[in-house]
Biopython code that builds the backbone (N, CA, C, O; Angstrom):
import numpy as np
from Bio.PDB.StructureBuilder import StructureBuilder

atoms = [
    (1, "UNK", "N", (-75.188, -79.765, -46.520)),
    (1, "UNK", "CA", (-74.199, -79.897, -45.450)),
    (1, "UNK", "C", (-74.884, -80.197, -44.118)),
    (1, "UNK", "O", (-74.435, -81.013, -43.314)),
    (2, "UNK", "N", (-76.172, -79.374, -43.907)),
    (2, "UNK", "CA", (-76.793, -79.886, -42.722)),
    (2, "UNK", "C", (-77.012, -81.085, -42.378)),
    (2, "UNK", "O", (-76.831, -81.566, -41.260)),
    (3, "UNK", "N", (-77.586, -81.849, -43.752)),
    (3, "UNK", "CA", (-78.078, -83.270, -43.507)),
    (3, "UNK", "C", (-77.023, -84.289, -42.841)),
    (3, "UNK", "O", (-77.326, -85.428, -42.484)),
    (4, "UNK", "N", (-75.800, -83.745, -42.729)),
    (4, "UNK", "CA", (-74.637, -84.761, -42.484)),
    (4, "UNK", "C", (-74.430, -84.929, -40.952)),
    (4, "UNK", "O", (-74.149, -85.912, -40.266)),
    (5, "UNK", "N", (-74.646, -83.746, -40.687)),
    (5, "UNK", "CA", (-74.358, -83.105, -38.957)),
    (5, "UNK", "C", (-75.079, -84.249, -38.176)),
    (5, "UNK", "O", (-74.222, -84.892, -37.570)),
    (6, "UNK", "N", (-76.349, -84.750, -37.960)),
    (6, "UNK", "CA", (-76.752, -85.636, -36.907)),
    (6, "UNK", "C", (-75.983, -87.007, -37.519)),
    (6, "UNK", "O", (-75.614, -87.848, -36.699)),
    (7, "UNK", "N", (-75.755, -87.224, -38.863)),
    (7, "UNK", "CA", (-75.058, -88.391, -38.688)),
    (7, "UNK", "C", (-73.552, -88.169, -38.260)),
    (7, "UNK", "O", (-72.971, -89.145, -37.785)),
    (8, "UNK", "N", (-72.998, -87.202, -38.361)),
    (8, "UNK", "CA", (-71.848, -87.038, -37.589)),
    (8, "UNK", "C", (-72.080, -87.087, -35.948)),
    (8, "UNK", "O", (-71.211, -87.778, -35.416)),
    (9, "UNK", "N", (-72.913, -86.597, -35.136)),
    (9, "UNK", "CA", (-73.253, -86.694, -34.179)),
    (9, "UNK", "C", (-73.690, -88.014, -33.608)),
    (9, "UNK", "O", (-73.118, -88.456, -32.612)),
    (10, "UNK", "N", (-74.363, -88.460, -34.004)),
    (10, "UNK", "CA", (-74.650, -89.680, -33.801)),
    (10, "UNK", "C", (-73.160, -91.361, -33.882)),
    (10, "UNK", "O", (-73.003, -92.261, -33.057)),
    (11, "UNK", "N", (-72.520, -91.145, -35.001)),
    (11, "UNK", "CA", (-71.132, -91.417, -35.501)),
    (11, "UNK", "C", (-70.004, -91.327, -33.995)),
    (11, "UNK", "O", (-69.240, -92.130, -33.460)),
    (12, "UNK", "N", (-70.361, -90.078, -33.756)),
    (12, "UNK", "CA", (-69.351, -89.786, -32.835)),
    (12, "UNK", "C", (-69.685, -90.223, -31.370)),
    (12, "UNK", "O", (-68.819, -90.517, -30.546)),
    (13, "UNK", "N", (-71.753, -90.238, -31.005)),
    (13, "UNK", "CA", (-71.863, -90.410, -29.625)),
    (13, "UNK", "C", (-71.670, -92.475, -29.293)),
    (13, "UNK", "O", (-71.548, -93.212, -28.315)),
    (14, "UNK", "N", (-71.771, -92.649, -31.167)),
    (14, "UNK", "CA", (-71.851, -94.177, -31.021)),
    (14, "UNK", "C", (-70.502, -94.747, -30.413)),
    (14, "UNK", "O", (-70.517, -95.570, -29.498)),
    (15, "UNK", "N", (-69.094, -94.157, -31.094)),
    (15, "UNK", "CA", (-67.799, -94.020, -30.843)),
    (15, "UNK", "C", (-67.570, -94.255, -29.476)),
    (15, "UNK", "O", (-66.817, -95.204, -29.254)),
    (16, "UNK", "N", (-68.027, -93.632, -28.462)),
    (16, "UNK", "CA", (-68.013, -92.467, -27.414)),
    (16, "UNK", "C", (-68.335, -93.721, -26.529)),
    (16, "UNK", "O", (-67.569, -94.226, -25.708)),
    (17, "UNK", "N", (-69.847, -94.212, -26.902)),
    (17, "UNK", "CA", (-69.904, -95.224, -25.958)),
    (17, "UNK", "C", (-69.513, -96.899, -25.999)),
    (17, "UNK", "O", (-69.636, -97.753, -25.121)),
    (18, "UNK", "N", (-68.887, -97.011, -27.672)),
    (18, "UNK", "CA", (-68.169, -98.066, -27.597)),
    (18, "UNK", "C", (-66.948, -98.045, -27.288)),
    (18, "UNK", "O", (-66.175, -98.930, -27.655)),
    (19, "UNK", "N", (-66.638, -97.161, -26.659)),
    (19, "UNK", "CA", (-65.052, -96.745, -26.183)),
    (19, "UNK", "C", (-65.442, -97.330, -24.431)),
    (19, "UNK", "O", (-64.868, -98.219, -23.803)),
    (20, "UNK", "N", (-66.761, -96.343, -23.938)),
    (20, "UNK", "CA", (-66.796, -96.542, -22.523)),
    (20, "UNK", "C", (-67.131, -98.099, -22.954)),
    (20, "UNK", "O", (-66.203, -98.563, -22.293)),
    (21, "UNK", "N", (-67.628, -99.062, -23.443)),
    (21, "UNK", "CA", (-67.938, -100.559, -23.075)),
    (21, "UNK", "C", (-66.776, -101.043, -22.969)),
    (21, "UNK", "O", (-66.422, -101.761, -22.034)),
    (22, "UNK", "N", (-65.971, -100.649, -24.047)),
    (22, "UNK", "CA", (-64.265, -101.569, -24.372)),
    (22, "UNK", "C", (-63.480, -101.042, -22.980)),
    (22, "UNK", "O", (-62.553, -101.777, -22.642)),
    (23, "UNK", "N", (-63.695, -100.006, -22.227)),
    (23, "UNK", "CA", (-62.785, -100.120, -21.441)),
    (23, "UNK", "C", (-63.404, -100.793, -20.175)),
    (23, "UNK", "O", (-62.808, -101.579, -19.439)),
    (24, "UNK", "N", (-64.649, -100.377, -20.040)),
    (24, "UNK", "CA", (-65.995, -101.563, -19.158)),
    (24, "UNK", "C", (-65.550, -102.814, -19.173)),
    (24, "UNK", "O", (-65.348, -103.223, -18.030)),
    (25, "UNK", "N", (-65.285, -103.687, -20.118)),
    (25, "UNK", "CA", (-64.802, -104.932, -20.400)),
    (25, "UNK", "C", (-63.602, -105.144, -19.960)),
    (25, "UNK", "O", (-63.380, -106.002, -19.106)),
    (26, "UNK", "N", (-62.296, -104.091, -20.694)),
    (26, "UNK", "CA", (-61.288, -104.486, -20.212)),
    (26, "UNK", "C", (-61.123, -104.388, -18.760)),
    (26, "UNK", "O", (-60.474, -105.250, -18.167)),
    (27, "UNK", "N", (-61.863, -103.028, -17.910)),
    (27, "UNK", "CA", (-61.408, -103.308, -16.411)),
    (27, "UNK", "C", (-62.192, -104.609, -15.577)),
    (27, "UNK", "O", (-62.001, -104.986, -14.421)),
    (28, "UNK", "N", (-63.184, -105.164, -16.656)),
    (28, "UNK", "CA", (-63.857, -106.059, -15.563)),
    (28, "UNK", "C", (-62.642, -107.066, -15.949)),
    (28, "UNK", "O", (-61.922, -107.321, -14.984)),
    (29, "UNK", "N", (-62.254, -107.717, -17.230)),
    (29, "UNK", "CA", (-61.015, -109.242, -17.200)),
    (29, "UNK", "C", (-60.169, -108.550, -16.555)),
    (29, "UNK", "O", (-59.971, -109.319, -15.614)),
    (30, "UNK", "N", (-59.412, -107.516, -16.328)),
    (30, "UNK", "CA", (-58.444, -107.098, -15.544)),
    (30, "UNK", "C", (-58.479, -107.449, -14.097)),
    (30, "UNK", "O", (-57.476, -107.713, -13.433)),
    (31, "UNK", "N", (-59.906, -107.433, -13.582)),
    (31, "UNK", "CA", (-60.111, -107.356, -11.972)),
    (31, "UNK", "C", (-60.170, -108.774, -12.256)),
    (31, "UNK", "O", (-59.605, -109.462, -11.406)),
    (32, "UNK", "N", (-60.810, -109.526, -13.420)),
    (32, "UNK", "CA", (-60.942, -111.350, -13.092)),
    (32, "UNK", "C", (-59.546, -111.803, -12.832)),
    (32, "UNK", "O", (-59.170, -112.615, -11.986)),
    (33, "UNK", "N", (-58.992, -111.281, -13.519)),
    (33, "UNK", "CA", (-57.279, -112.001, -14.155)),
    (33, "UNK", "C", (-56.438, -111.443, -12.701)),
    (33, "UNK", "O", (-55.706, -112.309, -12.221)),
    (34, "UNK", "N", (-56.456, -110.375, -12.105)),
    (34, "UNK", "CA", (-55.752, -109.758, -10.839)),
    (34, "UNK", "C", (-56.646, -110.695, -9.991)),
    (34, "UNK", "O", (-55.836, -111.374, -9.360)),
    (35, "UNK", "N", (-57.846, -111.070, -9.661)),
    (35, "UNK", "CA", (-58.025, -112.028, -8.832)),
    (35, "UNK", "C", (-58.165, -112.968, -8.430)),
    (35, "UNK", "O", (-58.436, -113.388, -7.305)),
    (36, "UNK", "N", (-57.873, -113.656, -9.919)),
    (36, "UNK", "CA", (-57.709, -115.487, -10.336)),
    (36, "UNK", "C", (-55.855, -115.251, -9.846)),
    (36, "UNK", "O", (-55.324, -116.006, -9.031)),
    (37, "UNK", "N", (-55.268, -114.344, -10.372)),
    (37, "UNK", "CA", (-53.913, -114.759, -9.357)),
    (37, "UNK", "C", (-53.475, -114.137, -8.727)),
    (37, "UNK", "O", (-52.257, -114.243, -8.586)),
    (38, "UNK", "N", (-54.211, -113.119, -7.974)),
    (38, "UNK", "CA", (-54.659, -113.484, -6.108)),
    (38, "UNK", "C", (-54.718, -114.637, -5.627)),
    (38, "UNK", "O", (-53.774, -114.921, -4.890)),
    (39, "UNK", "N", (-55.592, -115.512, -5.795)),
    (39, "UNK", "CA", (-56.085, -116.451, -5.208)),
    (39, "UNK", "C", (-55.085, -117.371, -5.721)),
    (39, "UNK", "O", (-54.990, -118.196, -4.812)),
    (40, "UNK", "N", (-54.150, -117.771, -6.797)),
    (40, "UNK", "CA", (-53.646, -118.441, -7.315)),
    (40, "UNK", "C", (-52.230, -118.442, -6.237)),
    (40, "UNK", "O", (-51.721, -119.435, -5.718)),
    (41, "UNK", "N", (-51.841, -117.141, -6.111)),
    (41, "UNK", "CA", (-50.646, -116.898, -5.131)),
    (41, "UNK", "C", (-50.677, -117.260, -3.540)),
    (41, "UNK", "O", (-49.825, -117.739, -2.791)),
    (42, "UNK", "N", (-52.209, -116.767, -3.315)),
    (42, "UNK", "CA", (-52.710, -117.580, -1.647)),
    (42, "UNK", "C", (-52.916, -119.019, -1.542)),
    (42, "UNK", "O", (-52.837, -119.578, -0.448)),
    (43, "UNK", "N", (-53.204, -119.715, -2.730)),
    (43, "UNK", "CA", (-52.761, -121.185, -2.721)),
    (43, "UNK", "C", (-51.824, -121.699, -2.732)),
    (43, "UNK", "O", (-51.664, -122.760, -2.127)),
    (44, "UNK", "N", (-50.624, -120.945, -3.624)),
    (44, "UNK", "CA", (-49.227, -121.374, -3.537)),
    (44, "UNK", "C", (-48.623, -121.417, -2.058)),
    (44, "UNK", "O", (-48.059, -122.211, -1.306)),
    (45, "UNK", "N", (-49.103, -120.011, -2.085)),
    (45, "UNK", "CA", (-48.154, -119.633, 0.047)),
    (45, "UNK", "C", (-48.837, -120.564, 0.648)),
    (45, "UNK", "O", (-48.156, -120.835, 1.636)),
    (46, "UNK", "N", (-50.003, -121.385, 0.656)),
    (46, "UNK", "CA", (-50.742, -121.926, 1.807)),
    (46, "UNK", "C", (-50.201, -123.361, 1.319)),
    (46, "UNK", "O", (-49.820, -124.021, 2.286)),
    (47, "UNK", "N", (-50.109, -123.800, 0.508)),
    (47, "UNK", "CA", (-49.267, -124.808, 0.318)),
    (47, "UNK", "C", (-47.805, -125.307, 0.797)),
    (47, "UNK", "O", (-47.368, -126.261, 1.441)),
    (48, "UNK", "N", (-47.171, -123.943, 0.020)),
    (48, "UNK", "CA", (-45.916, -124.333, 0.601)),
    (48, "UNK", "C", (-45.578, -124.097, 2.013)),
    (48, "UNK", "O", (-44.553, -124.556, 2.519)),
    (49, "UNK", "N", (-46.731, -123.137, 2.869)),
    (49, "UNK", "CA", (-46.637, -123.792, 4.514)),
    (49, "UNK", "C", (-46.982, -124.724, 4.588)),
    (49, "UNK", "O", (-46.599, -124.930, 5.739)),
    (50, "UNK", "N", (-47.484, -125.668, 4.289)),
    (50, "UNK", "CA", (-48.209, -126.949, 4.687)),
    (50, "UNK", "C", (-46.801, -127.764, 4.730)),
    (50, "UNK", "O", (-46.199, -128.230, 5.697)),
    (51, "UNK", "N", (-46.506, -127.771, 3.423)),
    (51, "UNK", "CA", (-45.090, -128.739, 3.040)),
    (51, "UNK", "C", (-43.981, -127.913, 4.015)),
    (51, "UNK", "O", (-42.805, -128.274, 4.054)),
]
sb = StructureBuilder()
sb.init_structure("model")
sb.init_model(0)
sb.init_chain("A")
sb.init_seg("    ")
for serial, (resi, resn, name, xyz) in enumerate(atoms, 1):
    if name == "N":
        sb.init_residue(resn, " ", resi, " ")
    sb.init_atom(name, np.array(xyz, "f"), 0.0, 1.0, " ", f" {name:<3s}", serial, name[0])
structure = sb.get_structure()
């Protein structure tokens, strides 16, 4: 039963930090995607003052 424990440990710290990357990832496209239309919306408004 012992022999199982560090691979459970290990199992679980691997888990642990592919959880923190996946959400690492998702908040970085989140901030791309919120600031591709940012900028997408300040082109529209600056446009349609122009016109």
């Amino acid at each position: 039963m012992a022999a199982f424990l560090p691979c459970g440990r290990i199992c679980r710290d691997r888990k642990e930090n592919y959880m923190q990357d996946f959400f690492e990832e998702l908040g970085s496209i989140l901030f791309l995607l919120l600031t591709g239309i940012g900028i997408c919306a300040v082109y529209i408004h600056f446009v349609q003052l122009i016109d």
